[in-house]
KOLZATOR-734822 format. One line per 3 residues: number of its first residue (from 1); their letters; for each residue x, y, z of C-alpha. Coordinates in steps of 0.05 Angstrom, whole numbers, plus 5000, padded with zeros to 4 digits. Each point is the difference from the previous one (the first is absolute). Last residue first. Layout:
N
NUM> A> X,Y,Z ~ ...
***
This chain:
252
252> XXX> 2285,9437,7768 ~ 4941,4979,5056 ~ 4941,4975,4961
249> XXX> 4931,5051,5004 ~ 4944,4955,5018 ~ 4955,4980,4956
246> XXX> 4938,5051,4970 ~ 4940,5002,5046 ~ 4935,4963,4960
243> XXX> 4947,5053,5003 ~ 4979,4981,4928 ~ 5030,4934,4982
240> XXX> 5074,4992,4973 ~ 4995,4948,4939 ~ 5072,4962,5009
237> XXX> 5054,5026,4942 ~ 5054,4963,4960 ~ 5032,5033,4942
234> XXX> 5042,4959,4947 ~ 5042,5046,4965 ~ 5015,5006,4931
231> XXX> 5067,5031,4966 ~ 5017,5056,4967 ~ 5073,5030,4995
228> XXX> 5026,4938,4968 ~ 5066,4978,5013 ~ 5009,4949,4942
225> XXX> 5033,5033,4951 ~ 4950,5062,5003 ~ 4981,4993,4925
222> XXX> 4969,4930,5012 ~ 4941,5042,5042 ~ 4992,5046,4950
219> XXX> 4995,4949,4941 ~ 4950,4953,5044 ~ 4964,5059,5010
216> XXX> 4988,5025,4930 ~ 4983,4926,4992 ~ 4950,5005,5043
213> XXX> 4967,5057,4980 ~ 5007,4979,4924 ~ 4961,4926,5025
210> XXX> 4930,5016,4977 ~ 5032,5017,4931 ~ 5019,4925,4991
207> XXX> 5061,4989,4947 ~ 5007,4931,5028 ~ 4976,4971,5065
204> XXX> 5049,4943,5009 ~ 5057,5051,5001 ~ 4964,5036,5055
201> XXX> 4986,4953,5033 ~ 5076,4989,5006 ~ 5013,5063,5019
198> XXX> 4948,4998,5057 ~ 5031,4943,5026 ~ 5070,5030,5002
195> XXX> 4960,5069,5028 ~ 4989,4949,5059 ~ 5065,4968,5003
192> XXX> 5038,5068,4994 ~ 4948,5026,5065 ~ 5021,4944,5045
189> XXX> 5072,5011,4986 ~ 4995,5076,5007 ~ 4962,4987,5065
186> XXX> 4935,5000,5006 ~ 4972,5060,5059 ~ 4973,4975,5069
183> XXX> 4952,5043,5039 ~ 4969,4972,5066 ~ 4952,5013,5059
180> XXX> 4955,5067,4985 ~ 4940,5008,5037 ~ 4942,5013,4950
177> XXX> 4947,5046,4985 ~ 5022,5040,4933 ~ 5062,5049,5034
174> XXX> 5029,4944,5029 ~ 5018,4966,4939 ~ 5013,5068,4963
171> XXX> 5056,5005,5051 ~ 5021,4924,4985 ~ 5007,5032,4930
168> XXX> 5050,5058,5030 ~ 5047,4948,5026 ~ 4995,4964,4937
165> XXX> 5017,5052,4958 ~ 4948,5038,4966 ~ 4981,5005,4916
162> XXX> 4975,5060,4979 ~ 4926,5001,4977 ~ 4962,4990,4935
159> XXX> 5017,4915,5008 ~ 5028,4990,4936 ~ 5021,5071,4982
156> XXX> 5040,5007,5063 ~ 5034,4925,4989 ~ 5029,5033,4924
153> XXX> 5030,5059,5041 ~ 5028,4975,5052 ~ 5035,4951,4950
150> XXX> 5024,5053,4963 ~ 5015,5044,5052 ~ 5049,4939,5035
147> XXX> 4985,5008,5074 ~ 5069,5019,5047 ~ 4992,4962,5061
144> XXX> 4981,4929,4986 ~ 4931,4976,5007 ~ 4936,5038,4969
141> XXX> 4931,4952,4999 ~ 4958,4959,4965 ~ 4942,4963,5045
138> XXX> 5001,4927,5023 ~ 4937,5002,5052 ~ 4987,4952,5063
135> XXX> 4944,5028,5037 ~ 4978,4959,5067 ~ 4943,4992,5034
132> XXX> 4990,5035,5076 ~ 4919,5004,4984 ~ 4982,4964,4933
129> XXX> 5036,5021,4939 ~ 4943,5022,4944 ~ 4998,5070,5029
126> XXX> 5074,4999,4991 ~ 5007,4997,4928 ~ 4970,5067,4970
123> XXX> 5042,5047,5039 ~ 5063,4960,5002 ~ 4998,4996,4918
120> XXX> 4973,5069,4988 ~ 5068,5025,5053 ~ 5042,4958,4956
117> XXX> 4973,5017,4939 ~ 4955,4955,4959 ~ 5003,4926,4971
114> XXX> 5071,4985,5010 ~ 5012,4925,4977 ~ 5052,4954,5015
111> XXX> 4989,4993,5069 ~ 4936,5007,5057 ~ 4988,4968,5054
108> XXX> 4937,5013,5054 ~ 5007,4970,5066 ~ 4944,4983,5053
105> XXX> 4948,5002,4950 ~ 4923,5012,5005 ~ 4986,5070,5013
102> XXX> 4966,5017,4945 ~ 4970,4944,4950 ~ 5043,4986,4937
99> XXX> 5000,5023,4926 ~ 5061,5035,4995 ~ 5006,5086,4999
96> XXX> 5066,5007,4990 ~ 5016,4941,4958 ~ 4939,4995,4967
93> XXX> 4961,4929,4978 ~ 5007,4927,5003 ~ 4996,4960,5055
90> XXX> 5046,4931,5013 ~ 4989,4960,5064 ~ 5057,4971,5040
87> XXX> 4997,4943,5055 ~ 4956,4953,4978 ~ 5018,4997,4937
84> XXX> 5076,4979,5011 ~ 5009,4946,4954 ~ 5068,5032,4978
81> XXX> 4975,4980,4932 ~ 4929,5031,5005 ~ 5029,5061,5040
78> XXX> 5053,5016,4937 ~ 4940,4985,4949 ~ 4954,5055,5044
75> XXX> 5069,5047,5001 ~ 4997,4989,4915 ~ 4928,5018,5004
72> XXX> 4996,5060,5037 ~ 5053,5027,4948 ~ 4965,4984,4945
69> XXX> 4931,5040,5039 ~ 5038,5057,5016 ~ 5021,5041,5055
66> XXX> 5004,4950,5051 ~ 4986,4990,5067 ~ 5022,4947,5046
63> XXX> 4961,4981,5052 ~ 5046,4959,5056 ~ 4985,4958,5056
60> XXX> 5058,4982,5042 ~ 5046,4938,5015 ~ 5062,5046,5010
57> XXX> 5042,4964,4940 ~ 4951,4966,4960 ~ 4948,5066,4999
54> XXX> 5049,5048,4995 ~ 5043,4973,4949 ~ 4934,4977,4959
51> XXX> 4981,5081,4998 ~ 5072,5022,4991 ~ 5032,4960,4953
48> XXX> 5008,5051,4947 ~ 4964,5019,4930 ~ 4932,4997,5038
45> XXX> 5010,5048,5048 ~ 4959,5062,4982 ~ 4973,5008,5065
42> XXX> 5006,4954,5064 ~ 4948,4987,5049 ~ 5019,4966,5061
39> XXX> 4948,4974,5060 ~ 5049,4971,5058 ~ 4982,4932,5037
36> XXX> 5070,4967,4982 ~ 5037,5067,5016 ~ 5029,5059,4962
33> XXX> 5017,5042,5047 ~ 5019,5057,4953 ~ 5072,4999,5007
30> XXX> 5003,4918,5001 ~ 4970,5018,4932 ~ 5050,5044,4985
27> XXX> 5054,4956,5013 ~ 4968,4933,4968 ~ 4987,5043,4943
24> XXX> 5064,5025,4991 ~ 5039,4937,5009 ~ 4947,4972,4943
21> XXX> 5028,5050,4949 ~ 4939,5034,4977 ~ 5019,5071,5022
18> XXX> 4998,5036,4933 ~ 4944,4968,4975 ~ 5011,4944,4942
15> XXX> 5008,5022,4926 ~ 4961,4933,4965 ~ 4969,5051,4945
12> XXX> 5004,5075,5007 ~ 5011,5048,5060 ~ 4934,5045,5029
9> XXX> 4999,5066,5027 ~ 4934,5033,5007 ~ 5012,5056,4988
6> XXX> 5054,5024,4956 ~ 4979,5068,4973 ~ 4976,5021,5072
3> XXX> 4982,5072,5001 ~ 5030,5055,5035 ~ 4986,5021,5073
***
């Protein structure tokens, strides 16, 4: 398997995770069973409303993790204003391997950033889901029929593997310890609002080296007049416990 030149992925400034819209949270939540009693930890969420979204909107606990300490401290002035201390807690440290206690969280969110490898990312994330918890993980893959080879190629050298449909992602899903429950992709509309955002971070950023990844992606993705052949799904898996008898087949 080749090396990962893009790893992790990160997007600059104010650029807000792919699935941030609040309709999208309150569906995937609902998706995880999100409840007033439930333990969340979300990664790399800062930029969006996530963490506060999940802890006014369900009534649950949330850690949030972050990757730095500037951005643990703009989500700790977000909590402060939303006065919502007692329900979210801010951590910082790595994405794929995040400073919390094993087995603790009933659903484990993650957006905007892609720390590892899908299968790396599954691997390393459910021992700190406790048993039946949830996985909820935005992940790049192929959509469309016919892949652009430019853009195939560009997404291949970011994450040193070839990207999956969705279909086959859930299959990587099961394949790492959890039942499978839901795949939903952005739509083009979705996904022109959040390379928008990106744009304009861009513009705010400057002539920024860091960014040349992004912006070769931002030109790829504007080259495919709006029907991009990459999107990002949002996976959602339950931990599957050893012994534990797969579900029952569903009549076609």
């Amino acid at each position: 398997m080749p090396e990962a030149d893009g790893l992790p992925l990160f997007y600059p400034g104010d650029a807000r995770p792919a699935f941030s819209a609040e309709p999208y949270l309150r569906r995937l939540g609902r998706q995880a069973g999100i409840l007033e009693t439930a333990r969340v930890l979300t990664l790399g969420m800062g930029h969006g409303p996530g963490p506060l979204f999940f802890a006014r909107e369900f009534g649950a606990t949330v850690v949030a993790v972050e990757a730095t300490e500037a951005e643990a401290k703009a989500l700790t002035e977000q909590i402060k204003a939303a006065g919502l201390f007692d329900r979210v807690a801010v951590k910082v440290g790595p994405l794929i391997r995040p400073p919390v206690a094993d087995g603790t969280f009933d659903v484990i969110f993650v957006d905007a950033r892609v720390p590892a490898r899908l299968g790396e990312m599954l691997s390393g994330l459910r021992r700190h889901l406790a048993p039946r918890g949830r996985l909820v993980l935005v992940y790049p893959v192929r959509v469309g029929r016919h892949q652009n080879p430019a853009v195939a190629r560009h997404w291949e050298r970011l994450l040193g593997e070839p990207l999956v449909l969705p279909r086959e992602a859930l299959q990587v899903v099961a394949e790492h310890g959890y039942e499978p429950q839901l795949v939903e992709t952005l739509e083009d509309a979705a996904l022109d609002d959040f390379y928008g955002a990106i744009e304009r971070a861009l513009e705010q950023a400057g002539p920024d080296e860091r960014w040349a990844r992004v912006r070769e992606e931002l030109s790829l993705f504007r080259s495919q007049g709006g029907r991009s052949t990459v999107s990002f799904a949002a996976l959602v898996g339950r931990r599957r416990e050893p012994g534990e008898k797969p579900p029952a087949a569903r009549s076609e």
